[in-house]
Backbone as XML, in Angstrom:
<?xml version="1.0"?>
<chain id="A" units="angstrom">
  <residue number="1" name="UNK">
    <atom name="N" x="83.283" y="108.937" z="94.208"/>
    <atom name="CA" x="83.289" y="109.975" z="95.226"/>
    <atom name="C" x="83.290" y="111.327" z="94.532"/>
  </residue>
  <residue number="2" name="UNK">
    <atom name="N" x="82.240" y="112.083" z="95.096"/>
    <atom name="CA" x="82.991" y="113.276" z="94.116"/>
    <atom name="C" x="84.239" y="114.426" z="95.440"/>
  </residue>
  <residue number="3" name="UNK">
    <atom name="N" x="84.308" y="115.693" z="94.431"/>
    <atom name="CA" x="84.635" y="116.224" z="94.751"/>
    <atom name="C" x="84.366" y="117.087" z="95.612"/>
  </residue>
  <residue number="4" name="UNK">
    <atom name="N" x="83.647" y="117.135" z="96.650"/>
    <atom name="CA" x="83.093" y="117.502" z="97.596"/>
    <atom name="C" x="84.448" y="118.246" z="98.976"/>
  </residue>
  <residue number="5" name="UNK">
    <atom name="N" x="84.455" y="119.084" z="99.437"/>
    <atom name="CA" x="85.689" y="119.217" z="100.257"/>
    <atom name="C" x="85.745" y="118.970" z="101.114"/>
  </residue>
  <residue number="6" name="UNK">
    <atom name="N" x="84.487" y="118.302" z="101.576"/>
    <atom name="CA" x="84.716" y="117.497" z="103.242"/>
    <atom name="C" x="84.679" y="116.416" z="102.516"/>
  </residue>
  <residue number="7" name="UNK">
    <atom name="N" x="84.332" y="115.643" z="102.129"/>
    <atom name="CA" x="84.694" y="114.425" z="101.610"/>
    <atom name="C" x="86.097" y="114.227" z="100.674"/>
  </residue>
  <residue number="8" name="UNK">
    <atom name="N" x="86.966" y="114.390" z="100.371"/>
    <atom name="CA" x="88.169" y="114.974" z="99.842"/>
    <atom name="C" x="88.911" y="114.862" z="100.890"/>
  </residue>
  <residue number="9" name="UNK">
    <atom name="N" x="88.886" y="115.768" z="102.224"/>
    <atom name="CA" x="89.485" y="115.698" z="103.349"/>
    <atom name="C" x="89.196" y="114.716" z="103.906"/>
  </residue>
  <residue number="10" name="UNK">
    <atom name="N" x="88.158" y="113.779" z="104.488"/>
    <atom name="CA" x="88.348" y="112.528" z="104.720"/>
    <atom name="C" x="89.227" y="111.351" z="103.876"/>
  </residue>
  <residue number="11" name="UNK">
    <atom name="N" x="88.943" y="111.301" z="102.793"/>
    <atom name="CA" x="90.227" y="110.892" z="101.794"/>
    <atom name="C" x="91.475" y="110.745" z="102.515"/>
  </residue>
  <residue number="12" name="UNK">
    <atom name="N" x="91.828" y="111.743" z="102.470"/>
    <atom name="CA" x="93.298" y="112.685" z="102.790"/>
    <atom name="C" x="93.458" y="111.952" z="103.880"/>
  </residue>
  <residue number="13" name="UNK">
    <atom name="N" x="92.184" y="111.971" z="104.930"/>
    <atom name="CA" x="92.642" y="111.621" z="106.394"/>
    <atom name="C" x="93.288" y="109.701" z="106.471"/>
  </residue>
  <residue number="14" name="UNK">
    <atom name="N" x="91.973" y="108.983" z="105.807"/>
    <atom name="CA" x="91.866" y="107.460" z="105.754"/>
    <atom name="C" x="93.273" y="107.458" z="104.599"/>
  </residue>
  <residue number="15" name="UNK">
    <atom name="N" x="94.553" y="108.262" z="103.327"/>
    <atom name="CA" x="95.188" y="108.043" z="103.215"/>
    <atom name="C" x="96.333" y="107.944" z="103.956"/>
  </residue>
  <residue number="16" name="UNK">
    <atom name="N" x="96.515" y="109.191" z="104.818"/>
    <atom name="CA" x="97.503" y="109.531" z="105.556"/>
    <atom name="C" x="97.503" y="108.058" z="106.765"/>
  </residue>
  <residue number="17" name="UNK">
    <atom name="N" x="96.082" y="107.738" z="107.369"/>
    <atom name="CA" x="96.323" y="106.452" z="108.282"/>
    <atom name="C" x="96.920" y="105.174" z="107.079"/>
  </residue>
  <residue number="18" name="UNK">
    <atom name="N" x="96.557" y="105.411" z="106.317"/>
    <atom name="CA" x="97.119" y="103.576" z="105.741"/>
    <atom name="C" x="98.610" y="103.700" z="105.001"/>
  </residue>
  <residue number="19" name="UNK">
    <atom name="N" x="98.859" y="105.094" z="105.125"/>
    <atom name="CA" x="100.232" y="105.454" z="104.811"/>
    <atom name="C" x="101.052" y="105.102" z="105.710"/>
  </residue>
  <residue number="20" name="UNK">
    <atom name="N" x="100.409" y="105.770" z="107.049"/>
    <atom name="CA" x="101.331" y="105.803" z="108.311"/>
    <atom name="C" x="101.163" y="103.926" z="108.487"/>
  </residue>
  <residue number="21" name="UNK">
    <atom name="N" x="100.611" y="103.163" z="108.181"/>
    <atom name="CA" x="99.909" y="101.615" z="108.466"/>
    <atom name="C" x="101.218" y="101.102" z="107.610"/>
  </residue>
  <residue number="22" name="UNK">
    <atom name="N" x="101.390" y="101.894" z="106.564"/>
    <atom name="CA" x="102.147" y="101.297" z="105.780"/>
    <atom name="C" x="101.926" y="100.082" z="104.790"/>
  </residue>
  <residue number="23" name="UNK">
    <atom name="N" x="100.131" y="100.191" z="104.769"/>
    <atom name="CA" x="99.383" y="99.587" z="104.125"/>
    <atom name="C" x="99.602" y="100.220" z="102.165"/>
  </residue>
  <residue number="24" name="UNK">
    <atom name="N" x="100.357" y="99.719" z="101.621"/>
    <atom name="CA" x="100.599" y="100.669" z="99.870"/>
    <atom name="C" x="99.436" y="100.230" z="99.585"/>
  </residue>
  <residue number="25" name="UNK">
    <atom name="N" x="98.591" y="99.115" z="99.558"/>
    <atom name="CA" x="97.497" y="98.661" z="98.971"/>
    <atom name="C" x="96.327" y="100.099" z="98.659"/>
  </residue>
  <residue number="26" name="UNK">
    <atom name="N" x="96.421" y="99.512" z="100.197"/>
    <atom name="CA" x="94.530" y="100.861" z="100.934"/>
    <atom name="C" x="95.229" y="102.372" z="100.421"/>
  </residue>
  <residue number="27" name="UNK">
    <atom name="N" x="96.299" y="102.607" z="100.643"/>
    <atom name="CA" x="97.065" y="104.257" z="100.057"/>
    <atom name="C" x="96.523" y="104.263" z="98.638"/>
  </residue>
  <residue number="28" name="UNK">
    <atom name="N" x="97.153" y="103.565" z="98.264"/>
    <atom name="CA" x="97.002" y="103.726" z="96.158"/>
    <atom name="C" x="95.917" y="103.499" z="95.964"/>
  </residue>
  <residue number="29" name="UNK">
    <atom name="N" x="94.829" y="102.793" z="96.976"/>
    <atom name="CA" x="93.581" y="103.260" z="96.220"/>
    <atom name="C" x="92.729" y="104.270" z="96.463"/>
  </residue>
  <residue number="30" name="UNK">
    <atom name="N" x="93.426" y="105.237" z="96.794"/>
    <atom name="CA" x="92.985" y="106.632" z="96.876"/>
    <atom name="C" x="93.352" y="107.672" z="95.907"/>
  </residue>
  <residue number="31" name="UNK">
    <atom name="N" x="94.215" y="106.868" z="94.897"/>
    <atom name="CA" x="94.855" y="107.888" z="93.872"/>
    <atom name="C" x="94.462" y="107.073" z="92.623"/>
  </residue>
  <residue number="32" name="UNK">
    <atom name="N" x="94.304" y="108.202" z="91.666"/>
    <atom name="CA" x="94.447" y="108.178" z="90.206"/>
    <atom name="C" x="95.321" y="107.228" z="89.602"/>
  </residue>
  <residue number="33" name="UNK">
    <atom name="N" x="95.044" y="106.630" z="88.136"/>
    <atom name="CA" x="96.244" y="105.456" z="87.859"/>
    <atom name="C" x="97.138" y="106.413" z="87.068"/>
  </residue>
  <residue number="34" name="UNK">
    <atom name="N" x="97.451" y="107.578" z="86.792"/>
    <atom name="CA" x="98.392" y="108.474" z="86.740"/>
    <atom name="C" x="98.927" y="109.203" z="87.739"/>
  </residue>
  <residue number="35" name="UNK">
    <atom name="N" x="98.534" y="108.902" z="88.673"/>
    <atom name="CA" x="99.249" y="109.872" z="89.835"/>
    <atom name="C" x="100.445" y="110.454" z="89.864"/>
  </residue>
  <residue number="36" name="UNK">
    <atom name="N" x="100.568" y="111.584" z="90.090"/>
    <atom name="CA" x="102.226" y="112.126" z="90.409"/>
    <atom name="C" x="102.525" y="112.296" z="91.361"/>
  </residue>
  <residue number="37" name="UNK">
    <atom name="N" x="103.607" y="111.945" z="92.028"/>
    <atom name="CA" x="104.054" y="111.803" z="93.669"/>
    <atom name="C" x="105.279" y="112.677" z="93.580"/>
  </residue>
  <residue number="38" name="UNK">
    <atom name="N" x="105.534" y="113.186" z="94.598"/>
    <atom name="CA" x="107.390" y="113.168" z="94.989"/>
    <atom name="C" x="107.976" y="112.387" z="95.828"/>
  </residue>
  <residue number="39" name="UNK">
    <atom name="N" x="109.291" y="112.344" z="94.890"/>
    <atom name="CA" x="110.304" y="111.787" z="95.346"/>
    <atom name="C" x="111.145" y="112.522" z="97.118"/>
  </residue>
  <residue number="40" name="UNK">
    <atom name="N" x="110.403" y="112.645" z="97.944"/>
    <atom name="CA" x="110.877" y="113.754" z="98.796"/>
    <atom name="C" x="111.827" y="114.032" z="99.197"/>
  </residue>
  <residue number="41" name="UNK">
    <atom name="N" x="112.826" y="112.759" z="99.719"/>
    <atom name="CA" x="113.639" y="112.360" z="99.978"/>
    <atom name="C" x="114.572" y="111.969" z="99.276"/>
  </residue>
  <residue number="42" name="UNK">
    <atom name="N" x="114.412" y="111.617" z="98.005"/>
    <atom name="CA" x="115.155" y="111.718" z="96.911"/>
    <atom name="C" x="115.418" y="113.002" z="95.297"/>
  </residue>
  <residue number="43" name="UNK">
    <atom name="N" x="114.289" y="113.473" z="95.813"/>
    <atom name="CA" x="114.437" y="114.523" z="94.180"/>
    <atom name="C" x="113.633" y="114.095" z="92.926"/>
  </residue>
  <residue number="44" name="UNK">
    <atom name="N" x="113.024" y="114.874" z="92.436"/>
    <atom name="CA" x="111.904" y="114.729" z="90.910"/>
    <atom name="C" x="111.106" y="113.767" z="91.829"/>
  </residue>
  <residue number="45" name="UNK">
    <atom name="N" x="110.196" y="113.443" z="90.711"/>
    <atom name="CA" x="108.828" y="112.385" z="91.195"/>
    <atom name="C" x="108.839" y="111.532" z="90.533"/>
  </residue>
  <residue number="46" name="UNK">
    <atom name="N" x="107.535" y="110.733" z="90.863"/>
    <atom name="CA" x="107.418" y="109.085" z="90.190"/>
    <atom name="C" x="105.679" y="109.583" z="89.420"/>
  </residue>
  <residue number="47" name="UNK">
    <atom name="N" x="105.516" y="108.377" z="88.675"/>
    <atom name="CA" x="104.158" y="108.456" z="87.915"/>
    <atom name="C" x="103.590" y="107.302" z="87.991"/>
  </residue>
  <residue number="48" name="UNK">
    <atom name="N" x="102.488" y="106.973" z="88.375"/>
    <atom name="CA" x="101.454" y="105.696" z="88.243"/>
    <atom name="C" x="101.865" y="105.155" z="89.984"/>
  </residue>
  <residue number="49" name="UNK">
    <atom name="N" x="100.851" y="104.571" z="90.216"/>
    <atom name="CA" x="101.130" y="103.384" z="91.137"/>
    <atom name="C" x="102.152" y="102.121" z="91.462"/>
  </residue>
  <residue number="50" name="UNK">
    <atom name="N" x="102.619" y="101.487" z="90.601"/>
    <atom name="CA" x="103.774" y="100.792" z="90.759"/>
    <atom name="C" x="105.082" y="101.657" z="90.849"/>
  </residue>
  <residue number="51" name="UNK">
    <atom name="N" x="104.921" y="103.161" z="90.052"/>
    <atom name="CA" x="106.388" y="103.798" z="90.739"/>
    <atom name="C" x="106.264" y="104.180" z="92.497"/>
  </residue>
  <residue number="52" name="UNK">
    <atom name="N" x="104.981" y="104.912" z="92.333"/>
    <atom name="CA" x="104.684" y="104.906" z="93.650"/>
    <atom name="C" x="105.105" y="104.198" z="94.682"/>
  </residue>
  <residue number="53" name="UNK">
    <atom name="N" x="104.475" y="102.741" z="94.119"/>
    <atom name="CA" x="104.933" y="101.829" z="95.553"/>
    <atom name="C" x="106.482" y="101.369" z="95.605"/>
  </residue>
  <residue number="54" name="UNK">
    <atom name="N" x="107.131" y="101.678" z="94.305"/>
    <atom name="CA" x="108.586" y="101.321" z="94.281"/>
    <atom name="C" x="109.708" y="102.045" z="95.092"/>
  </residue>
  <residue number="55" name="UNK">
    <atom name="N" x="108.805" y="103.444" z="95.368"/>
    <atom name="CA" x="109.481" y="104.916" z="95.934"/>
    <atom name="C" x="109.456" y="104.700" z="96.934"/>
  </residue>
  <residue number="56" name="UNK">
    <atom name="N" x="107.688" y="103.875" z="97.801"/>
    <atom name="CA" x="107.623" y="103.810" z="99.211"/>
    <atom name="C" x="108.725" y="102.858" z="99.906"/>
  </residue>
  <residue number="57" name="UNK">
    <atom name="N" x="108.671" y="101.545" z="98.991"/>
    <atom name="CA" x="109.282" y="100.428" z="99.647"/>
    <atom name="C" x="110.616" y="100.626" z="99.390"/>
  </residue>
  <residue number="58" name="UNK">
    <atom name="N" x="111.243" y="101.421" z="98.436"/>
    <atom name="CA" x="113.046" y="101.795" z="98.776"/>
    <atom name="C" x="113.108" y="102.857" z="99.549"/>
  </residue>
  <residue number="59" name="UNK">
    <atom name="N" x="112.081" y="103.547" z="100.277"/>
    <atom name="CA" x="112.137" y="104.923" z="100.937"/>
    <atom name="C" x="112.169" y="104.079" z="102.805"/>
  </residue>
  <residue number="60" name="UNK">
    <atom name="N" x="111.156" y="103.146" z="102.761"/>
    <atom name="CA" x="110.904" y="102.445" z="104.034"/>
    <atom name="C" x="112.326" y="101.749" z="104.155"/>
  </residue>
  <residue number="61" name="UNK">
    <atom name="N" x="112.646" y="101.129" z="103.511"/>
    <atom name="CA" x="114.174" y="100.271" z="103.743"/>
    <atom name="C" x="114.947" y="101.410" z="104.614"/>
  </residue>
  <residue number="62" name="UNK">
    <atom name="N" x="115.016" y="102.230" z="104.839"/>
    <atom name="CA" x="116.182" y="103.573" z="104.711"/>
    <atom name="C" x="115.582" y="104.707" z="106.059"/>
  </residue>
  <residue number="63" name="UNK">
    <atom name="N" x="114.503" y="104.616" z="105.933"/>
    <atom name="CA" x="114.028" y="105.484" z="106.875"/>
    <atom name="C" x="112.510" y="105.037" z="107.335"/>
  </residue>
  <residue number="64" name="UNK">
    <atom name="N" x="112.198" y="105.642" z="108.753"/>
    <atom name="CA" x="110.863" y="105.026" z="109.167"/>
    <atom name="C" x="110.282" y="106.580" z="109.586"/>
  </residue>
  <residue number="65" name="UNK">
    <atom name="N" x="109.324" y="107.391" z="108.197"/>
    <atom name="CA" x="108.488" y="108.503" z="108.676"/>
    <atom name="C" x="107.222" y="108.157" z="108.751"/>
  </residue>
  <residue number="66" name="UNK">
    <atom name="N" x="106.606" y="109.320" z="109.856"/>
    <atom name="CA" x="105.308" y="109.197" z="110.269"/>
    <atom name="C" x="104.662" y="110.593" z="110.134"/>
  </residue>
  <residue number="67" name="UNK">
    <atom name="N" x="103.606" y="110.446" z="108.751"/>
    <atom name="CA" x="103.065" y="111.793" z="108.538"/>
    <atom name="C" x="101.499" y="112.060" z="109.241"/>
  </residue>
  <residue number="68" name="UNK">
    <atom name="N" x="101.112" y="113.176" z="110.346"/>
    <atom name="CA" x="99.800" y="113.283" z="110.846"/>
    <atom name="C" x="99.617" y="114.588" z="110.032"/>
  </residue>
  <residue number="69" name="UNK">
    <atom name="N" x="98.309" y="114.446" z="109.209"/>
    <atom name="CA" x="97.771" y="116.080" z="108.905"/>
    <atom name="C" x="97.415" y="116.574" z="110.564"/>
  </residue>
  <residue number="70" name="UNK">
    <atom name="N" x="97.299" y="117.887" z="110.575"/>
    <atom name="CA" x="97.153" y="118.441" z="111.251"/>
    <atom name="C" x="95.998" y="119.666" z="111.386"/>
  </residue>
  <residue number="71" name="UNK">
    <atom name="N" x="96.073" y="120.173" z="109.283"/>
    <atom name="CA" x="94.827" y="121.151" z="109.235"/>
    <atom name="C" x="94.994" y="121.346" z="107.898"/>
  </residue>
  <residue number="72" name="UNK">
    <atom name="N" x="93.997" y="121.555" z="107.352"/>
    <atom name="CA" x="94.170" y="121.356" z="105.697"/>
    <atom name="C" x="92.807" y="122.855" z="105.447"/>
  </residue>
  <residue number="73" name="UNK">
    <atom name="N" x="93.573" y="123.243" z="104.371"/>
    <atom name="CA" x="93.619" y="124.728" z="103.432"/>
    <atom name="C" x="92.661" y="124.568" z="102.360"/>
  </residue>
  <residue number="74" name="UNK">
    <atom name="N" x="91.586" y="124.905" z="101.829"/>
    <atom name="CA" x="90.871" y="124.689" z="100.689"/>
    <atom name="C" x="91.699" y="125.678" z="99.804"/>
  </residue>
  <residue number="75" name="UNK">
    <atom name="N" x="92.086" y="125.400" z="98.417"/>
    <atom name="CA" x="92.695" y="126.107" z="97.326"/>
    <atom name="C" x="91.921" y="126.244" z="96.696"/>
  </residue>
  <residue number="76" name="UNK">
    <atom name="N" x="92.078" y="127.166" z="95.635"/>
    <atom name="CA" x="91.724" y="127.580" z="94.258"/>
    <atom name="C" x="91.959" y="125.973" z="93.559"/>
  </residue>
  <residue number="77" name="UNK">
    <atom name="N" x="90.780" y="126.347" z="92.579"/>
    <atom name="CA" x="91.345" y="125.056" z="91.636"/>
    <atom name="C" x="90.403" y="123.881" z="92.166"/>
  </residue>
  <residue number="78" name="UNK">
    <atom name="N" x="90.144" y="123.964" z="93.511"/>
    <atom name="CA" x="89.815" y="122.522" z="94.470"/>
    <atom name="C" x="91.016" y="121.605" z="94.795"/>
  </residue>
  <residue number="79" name="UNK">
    <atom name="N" x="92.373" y="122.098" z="95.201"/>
    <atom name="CA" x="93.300" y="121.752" z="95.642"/>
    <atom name="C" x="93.190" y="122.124" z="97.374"/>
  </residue>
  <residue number="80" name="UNK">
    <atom name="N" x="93.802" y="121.089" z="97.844"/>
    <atom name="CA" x="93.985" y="121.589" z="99.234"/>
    <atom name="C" x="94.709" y="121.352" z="99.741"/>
  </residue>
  <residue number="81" name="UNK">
    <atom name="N" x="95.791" y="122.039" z="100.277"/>
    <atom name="CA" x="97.318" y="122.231" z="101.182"/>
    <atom name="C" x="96.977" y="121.515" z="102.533"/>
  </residue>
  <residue number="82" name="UNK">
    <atom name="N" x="97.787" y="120.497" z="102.857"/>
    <atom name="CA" x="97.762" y="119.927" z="104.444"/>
    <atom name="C" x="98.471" y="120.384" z="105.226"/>
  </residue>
  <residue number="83" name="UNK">
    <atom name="N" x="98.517" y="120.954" z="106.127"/>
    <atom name="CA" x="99.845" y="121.217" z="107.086"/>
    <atom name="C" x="99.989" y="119.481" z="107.914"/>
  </residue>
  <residue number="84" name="UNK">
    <atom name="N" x="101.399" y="119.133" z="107.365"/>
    <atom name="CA" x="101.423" y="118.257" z="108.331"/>
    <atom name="C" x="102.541" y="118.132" z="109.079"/>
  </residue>
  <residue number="85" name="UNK">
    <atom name="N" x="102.458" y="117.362" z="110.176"/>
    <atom name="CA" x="103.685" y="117.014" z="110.918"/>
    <atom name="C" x="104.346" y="115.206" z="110.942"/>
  </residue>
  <residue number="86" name="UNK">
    <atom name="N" x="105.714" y="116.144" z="110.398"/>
    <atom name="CA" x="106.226" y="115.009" z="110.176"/>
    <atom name="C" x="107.321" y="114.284" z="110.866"/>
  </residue>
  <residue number="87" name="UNK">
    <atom name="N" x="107.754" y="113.675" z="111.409"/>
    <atom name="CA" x="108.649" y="112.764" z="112.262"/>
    <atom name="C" x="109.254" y="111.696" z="111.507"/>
  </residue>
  <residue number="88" name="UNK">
    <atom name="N" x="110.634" y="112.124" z="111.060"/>
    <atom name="CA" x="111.028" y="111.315" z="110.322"/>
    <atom name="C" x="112.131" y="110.632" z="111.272"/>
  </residue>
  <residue number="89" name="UNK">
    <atom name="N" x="112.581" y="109.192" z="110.980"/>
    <atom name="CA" x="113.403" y="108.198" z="112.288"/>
    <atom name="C" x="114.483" y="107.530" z="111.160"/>
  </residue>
  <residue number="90" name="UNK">
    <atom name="N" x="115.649" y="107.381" z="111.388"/>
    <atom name="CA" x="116.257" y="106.062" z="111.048"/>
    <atom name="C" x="115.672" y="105.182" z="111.161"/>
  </residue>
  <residue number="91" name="UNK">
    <atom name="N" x="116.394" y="103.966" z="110.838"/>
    <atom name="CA" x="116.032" y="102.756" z="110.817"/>
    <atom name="C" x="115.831" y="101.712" z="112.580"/>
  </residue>
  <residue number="92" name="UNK">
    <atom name="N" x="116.875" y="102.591" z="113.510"/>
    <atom name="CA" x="117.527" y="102.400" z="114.781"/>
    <atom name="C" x="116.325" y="103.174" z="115.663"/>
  </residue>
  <residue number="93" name="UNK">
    <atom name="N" x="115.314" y="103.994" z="114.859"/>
    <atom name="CA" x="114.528" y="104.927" z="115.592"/>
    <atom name="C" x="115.300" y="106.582" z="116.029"/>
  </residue>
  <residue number="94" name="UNK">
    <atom name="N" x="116.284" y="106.795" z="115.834"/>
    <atom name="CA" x="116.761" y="107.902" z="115.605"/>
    <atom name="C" x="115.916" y="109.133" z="115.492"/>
  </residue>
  <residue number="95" name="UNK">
    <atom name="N" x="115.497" y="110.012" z="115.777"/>
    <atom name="CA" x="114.666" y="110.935" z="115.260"/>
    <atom name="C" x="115.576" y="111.686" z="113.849"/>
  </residue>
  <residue number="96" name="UNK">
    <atom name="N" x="115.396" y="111.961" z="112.842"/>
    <atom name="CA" x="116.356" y="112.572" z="112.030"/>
    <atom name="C" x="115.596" y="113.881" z="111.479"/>
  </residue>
  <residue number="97" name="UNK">
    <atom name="N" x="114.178" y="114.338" z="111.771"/>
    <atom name="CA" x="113.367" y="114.986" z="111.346"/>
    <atom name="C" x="112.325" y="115.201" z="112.170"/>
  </residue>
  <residue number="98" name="UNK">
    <atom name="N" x="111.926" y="116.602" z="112.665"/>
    <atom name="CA" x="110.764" y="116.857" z="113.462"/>
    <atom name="C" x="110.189" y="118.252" z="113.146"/>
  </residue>
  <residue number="99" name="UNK">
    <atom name="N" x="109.158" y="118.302" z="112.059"/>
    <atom name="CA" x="109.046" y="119.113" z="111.554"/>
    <atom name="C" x="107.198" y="119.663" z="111.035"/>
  </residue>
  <residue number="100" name="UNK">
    <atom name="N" x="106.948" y="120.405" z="110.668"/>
    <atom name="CA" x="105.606" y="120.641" z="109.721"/>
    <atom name="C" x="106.076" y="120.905" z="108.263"/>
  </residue>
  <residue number="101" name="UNK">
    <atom name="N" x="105.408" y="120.349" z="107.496"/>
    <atom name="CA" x="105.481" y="120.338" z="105.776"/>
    <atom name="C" x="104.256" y="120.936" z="105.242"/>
  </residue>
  <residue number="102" name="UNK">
    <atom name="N" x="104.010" y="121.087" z="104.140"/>
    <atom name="CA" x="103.019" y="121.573" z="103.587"/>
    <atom name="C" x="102.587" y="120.393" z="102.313"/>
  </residue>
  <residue number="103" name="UNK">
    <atom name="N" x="101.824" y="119.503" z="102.362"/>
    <atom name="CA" x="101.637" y="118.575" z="101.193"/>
    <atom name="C" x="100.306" y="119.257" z="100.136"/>
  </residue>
  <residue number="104" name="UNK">
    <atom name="N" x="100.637" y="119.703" z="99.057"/>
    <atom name="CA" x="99.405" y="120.416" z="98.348"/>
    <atom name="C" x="98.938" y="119.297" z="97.302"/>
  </residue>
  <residue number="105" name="UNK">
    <atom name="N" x="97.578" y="118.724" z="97.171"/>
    <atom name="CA" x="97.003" y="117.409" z="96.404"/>
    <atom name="C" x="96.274" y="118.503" z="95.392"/>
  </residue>
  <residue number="106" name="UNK">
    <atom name="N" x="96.428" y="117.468" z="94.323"/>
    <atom name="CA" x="94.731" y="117.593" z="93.404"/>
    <atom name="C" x="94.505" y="116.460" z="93.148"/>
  </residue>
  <residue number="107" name="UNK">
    <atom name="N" x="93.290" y="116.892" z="92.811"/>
    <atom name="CA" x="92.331" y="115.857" z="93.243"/>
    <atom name="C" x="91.394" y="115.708" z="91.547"/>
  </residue>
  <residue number="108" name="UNK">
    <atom name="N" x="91.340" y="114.235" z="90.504"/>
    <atom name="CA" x="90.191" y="114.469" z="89.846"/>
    <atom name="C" x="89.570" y="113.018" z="90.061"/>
  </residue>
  <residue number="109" name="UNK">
    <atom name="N" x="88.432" y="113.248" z="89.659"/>
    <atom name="CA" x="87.384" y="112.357" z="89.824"/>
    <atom name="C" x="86.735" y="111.909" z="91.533"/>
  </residue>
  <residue number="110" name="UNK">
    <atom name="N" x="87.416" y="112.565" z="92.437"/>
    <atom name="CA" x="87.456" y="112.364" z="93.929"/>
    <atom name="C" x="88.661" y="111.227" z="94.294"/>
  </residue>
  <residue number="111" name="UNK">
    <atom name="N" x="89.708" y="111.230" z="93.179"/>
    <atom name="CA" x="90.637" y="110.916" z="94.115"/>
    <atom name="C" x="91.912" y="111.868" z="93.872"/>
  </residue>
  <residue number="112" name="UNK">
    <atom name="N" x="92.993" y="111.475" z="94.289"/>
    <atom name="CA" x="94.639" y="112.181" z="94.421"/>
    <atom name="C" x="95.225" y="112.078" z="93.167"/>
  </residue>
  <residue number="113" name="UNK">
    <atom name="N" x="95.158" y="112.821" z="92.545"/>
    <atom name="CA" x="96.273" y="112.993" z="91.349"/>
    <atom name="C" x="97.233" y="113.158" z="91.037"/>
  </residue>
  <residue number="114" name="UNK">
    <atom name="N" x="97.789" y="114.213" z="92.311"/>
    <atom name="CA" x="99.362" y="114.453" z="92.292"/>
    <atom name="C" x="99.183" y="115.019" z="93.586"/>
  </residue>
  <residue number="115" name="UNK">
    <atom name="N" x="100.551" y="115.077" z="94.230"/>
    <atom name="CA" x="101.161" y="115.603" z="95.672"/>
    <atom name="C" x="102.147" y="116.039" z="95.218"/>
  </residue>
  <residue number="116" name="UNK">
    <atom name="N" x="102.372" y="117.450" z="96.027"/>
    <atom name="CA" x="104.025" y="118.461" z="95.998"/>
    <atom name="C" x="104.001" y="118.556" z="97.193"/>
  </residue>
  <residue number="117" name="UNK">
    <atom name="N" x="105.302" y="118.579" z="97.790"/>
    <atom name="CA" x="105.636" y="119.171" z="98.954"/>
    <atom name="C" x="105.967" y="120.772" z="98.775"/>
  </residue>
  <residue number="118" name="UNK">
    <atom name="N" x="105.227" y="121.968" z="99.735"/>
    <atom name="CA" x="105.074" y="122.838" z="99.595"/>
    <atom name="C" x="105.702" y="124.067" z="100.282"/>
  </residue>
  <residue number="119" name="UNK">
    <atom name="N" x="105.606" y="124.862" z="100.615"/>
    <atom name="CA" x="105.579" y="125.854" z="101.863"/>
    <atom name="C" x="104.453" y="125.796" z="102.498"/>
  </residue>
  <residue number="120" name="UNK">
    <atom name="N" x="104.290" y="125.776" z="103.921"/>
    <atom name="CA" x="103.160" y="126.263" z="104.990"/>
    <atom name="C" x="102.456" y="128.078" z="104.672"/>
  </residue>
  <residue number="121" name="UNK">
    <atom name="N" x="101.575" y="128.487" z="104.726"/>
    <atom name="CA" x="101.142" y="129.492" z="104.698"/>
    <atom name="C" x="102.019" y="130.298" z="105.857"/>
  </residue>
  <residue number="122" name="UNK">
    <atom name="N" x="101.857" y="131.111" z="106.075"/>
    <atom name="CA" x="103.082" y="131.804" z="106.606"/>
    <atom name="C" x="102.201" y="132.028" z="107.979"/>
  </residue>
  <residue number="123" name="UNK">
    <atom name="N" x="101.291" y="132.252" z="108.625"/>
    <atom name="CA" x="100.368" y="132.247" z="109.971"/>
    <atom name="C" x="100.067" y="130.985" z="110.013"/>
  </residue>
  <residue number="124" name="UNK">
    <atom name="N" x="101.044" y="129.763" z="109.298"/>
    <atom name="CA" x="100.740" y="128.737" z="109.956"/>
    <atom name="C" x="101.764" y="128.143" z="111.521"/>
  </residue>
  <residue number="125" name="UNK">
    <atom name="N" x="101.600" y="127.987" z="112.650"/>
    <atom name="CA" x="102.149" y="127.181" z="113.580"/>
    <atom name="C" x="103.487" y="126.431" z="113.235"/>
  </residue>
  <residue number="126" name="UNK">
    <atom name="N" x="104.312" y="127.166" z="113.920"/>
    <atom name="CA" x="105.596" y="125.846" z="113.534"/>
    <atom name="C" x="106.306" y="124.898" z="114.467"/>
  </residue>
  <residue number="127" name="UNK">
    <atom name="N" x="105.196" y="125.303" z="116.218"/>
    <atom name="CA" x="105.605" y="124.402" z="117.043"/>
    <atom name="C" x="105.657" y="122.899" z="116.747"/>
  </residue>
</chain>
């Protein structure tokens, strides 16, 4: 795939569904075999795919979030900021989180290399 920024953003989109699917398979193969993730919910990050999926599946035990992009930012660099909304639940369904985040990717070879959780641009929506 290359790096193309509508194609990039479809990426983004078909990750975010197999995230929310809770599919780790179809997710990780949208990323780099170095990938850097955060730990969001816990602090620092993980590296490669098996930390990855080690982060998701002790993160899912504990909490049930559901991330929708909403509108995504072309960056410098060929990075691009997502605004997303996130709904994070206990385990009981609890709501414990109802919010917009800012997830900023790079991207090489046309896939995900690393994710930070960010700030929103400041004229972004915080309903």
């Amino acid at each position: 795939m290359s790096d193309q920024p509508a194609l990039l953003i479809e990426l983004l989109r078909a990750a975010y569904a197999a995230f929310n699917a809770r599919d780790i398979d179809a997710t990780l193969a949208f990323m780099t075999p170095d990938v850097v993730w955060p730990r969001a919910f816990k602090g620092g990050f993980v590296c490669g795919p098996e930390e990855v999926r080690a982060y998701w599946t002790e993160q899912w035990s504990e909490i049930n979030g559901h991330v929708e992009p909403q509108t995504f930012y072309l960056e410098e660099g060929g990075r691009i900021l997502v605004d997303v909304h996130q709904v994070v639940r206990d385990l009981a369904g609890a709501v414990l989180a109802d919010e917009h985040v800012g997830h900023r990717f790079t991207f090489e070879h046309g896939l995900i290399q690393a994710m930070e959780v960010c700030p929103l641009p400041s004229s972004t929506p915080k309903d």
